[in-house]
C-alpha positions as CSV (number, residue, x, y, z in Angstrom):
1,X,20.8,-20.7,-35.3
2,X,19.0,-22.8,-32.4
3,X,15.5,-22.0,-31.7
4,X,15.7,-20.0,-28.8
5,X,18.4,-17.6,-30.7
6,X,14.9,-16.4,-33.0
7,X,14.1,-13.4,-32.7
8,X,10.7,-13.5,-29.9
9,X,8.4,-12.1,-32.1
10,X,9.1,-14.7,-34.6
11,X,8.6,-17.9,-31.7
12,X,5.4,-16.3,-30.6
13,X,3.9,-15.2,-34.2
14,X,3.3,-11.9,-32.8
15,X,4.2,-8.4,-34.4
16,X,5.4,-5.7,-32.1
17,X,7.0,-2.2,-32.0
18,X,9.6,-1.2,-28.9
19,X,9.7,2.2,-28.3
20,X,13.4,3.0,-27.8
21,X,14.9,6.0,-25.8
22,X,18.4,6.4,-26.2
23,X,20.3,9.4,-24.3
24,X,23.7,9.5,-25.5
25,X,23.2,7.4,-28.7
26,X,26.7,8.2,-30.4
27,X,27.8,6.0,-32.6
28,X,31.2,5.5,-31.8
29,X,31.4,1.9,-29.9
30,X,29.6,0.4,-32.7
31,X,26.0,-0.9,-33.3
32,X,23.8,-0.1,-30.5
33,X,22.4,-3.1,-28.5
34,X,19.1,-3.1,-29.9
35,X,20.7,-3.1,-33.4
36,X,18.6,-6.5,-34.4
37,X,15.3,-5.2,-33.1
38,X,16.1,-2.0,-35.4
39,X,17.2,-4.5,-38.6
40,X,13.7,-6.7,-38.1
41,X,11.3,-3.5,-37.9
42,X,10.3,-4.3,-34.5
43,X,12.0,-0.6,-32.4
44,X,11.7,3.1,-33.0
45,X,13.8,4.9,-31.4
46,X,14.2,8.5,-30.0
47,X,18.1,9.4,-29.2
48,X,19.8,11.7,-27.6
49,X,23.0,13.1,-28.7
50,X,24.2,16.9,-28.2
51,X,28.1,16.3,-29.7
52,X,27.4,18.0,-33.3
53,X,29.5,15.6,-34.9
54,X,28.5,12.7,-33.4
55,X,24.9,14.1,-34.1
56,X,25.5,14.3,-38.2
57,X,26.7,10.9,-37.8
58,X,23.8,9.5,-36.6
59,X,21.7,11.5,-38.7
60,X,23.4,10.4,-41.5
61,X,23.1,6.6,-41.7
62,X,20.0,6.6,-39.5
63,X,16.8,4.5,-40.7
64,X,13.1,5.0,-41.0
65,X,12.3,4.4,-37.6
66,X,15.0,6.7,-36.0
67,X,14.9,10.4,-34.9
68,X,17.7,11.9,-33.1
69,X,17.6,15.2,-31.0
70,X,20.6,17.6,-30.2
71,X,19.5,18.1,-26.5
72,X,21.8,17.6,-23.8
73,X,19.4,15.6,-21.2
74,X,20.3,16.4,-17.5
75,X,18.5,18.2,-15.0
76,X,17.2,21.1,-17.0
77,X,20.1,24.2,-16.4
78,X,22.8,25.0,-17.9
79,X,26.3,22.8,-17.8
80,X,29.5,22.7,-19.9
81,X,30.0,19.9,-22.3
82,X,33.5,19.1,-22.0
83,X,34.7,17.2,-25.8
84,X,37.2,15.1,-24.9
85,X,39.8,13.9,-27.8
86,X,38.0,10.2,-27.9
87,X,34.2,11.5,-28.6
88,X,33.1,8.1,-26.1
89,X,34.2,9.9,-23.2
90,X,32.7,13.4,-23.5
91,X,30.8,14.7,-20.7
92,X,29.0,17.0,-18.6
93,X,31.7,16.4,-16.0
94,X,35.4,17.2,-16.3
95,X,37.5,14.0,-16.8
96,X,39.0,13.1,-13.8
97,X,42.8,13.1,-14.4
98,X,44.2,12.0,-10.7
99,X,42.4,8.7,-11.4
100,X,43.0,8.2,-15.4
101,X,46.4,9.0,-15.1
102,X,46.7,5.5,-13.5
103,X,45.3,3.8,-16.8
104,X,47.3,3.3,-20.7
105,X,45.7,5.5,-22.9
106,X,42.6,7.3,-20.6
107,X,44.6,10.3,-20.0
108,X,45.2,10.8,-23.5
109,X,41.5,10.0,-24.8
110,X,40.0,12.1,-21.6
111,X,42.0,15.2,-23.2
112,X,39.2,18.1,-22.8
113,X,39.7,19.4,-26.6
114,X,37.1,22.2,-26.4
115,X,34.1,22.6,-24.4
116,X,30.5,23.4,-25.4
117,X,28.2,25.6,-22.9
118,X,24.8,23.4,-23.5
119,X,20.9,23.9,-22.1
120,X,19.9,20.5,-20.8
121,X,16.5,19.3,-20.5
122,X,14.5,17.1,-18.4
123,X,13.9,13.6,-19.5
124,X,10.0,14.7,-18.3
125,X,9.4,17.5,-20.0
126,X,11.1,16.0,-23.9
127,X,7.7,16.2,-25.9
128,X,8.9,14.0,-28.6
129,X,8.9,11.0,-26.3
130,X,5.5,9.5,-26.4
131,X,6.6,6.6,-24.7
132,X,9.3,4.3,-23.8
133,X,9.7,0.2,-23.2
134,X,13.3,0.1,-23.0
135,X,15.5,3.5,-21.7
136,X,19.6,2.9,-23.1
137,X,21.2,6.0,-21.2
138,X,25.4,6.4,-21.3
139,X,26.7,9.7,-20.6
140,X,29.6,9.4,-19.3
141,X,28.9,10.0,-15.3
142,X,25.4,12.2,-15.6
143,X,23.2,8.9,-16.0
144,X,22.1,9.8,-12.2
145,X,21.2,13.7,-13.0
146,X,19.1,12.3,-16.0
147,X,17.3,9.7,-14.2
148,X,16.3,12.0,-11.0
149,X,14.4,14.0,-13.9
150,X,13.0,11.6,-15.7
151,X,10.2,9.8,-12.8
152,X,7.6,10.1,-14.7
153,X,9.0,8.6,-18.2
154,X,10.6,5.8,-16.1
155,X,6.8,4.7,-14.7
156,X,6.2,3.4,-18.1
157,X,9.2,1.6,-18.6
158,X,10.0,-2.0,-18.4
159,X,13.9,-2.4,-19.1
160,X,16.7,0.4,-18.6
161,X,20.0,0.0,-19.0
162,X,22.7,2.2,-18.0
163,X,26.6,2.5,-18.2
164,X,27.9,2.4,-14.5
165,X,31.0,3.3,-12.8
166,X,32.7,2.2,-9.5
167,X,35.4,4.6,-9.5
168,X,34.9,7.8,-10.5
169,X,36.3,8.2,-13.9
170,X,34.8,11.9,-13.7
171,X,35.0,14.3,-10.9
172,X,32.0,14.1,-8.5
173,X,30.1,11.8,-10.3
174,X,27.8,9.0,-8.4
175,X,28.8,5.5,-8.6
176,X,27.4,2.1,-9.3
177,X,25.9,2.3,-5.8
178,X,23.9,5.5,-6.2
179,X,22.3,4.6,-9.4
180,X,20.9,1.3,-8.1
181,X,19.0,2.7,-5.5
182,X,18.1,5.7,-7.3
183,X,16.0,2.8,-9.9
184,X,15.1,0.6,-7.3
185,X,13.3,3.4,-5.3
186,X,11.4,3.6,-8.9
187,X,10.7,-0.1,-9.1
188,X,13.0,-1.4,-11.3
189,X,15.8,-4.0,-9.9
190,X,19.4,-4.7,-11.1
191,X,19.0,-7.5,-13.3
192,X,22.9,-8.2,-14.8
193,X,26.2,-7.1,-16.5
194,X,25.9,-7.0,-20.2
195,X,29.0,-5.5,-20.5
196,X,32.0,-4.9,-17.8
197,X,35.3,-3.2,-18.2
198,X,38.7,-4.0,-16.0
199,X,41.4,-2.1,-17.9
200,X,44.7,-3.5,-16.1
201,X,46.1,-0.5,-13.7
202,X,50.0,0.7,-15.2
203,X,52.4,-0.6,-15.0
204,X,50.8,-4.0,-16.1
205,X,49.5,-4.5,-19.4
206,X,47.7,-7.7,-20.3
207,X,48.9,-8.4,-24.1
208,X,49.0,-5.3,-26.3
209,X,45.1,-4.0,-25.6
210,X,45.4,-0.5,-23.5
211,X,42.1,-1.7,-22.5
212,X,42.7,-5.5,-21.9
213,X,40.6,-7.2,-18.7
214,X,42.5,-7.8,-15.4
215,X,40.9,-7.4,-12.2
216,X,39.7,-4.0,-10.9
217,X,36.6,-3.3,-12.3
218,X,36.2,0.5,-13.5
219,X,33.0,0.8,-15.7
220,X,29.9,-1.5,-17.2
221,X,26.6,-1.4,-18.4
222,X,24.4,-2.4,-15.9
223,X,20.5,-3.6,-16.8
224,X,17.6,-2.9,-14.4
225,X,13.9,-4.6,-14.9
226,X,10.6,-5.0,-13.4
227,X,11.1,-7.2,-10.7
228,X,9.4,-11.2,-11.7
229,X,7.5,-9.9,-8.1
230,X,6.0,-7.2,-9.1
231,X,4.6,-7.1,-13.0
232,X,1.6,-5.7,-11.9
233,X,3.0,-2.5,-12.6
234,X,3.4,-3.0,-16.7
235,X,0.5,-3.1,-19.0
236,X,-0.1,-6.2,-20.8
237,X,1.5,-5.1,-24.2
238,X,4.7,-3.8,-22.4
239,X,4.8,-7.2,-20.6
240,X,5.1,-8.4,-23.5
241,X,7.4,-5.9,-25.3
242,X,10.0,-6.0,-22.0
243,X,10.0,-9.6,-23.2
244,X,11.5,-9.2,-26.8
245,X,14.0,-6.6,-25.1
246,X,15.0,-9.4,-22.8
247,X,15.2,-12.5,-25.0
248,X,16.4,-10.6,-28.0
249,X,19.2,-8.2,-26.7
250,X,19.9,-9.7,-23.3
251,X,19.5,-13.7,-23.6
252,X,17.6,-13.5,-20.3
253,X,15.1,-16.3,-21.1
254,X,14.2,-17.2,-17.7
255,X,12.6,-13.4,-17.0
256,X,11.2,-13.3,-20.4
257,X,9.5,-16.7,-19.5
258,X,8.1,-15.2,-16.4
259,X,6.7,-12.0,-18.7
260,X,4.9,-13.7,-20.4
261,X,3.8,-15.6,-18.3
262,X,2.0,-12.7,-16.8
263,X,0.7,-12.1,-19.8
264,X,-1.1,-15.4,-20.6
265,X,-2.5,-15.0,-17.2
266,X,-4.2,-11.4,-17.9
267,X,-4.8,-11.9,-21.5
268,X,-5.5,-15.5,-22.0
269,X,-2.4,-15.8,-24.2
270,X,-0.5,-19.0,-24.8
271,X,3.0,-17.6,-25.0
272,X,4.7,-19.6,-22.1
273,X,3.7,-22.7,-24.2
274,X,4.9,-21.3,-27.1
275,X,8.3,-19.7,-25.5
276,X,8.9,-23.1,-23.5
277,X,8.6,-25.3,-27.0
278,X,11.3,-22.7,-28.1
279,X,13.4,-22.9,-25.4
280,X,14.0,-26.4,-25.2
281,X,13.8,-27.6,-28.5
């Protein structure tokens, strides 16, 4: 492990907690993202999940510093959660078959096995969340809905990042396109990829993955942050905390760098030395 692959609150000698909020936290791709943060003590985390199943799971190998809730977040009425045959692509939104027909294997996991008639709330009005650094939201086409209802939990965030589409894998759902300005208008700028998904239209098939990468691009995760422009917004301890979220998840060392530099400047901190010793030892 080089020095700039330590975990940020190790480099700067510093102890923090990131408050997590994860709507749609099901465990089926895996670890989450924030997985290390979890393992060194430094996240809590509120998530989301309304599949029961997926729900037990979680609530069955979750940690200390985990609570997970069976609301449906949305924009506060009634919807119908479609359960789809691969639990990943359940949804408030009905697959959309015309498209998935066109991909191996998405019109057999997008089968709507049963459907669950679900109250959703607003990502405002959720009393449990006291607050939030970093907001992970990926529910399968209604990442928009929640978002529009969630302004005043998204003012004191630093990081989100969201699972995108840019064709719509569900019927009406908003695109890449919609999202980003829906977050920018909130003050948060695309910042990268972490993730991106190019599943190779029939009849080609790139080795024997149904999934394997070719060249249309169908679905990410995309990050938003503060813009390095405008920190002015963040507290000093979420300037900080964006940081960790940043190096540690995301390998983004040049923003990190520039949030904390921010906060030497308000605080009288000497984390940029500290981070820049890191960084190119």
């Amino acid at each position: 492990m080089t020095a700039r692959d330590r975990p940020l609150a190790e480099i700067l000698g510093v102890d923090v907690l990131v408050h997590i909020v994860d709507i749609g936290a099901s465990p089926v791709d895996g670890p989450p993202v924030y997985q290390s943060l979890l393992a060194a003590g430094h996240a809590r985390v509120i998530g989301f999940e309304p599949d029961p199943q997926a729900l037990e799971a979680l609530n069955r190998q979750k940690g200390p510093h985990e609570t997970y809730l069976p609301y449906a977040v949305g924009d506060g009425r009634k919807h119908t959660l479609h359960l789809c045959q691969a639990p990943g692509m359940s949804s408030l939104l009905r697959p959309n078959q015309a498209l998935l027909a066109h991909y191996h294997g998405f019109s057999e996991w997008s089968v709507v096995r049963g459907t669950l008639e679900v109250e959703t709330v607003r990502l405002d009005d959720v009393r449990e969340i006291d607050d939030v650094d970093f907001l992970k939201i990926d529910i399968q086409g209604a990442e928009l809905m929640a978002l529009r209802h969630g302004a005043r939990q998204l003012a004191r965030c630093g990081i989100v990042q969201s699972e995108v589409e840019f064709l719509p894998m569900y019927e009406g759902q908003p695109l890449f396109a919609e999202l980003e300005l829906h977050l920018r208008g909130l003050g948060l700028a695309f910042h990268k990829f972490s993730s991106m998904a190019s599943p190779a239209l029939k009849p080609l098939a790139v080795g024997t993955s149904p999934v394997g990468g070719l060249s249309q691009l169908l679905f990410a995760d995309a990050v938003f942050a503060r813009p390095f422009t405008g920190l002015g917004v963040l507290p000093a301890a979420k300037l900080l905390k964006t940081a960790v979220v940043l190096h540690d998840i995301y390998k983004s060392w040049d923003l990190a760098l520039h949030f904390l530099a921010e906060h030497d400047r308000r605080t009288g901190s000497r984390f940029t030395e500290l981070y820049g010793r890191a960084l190119t030892a």
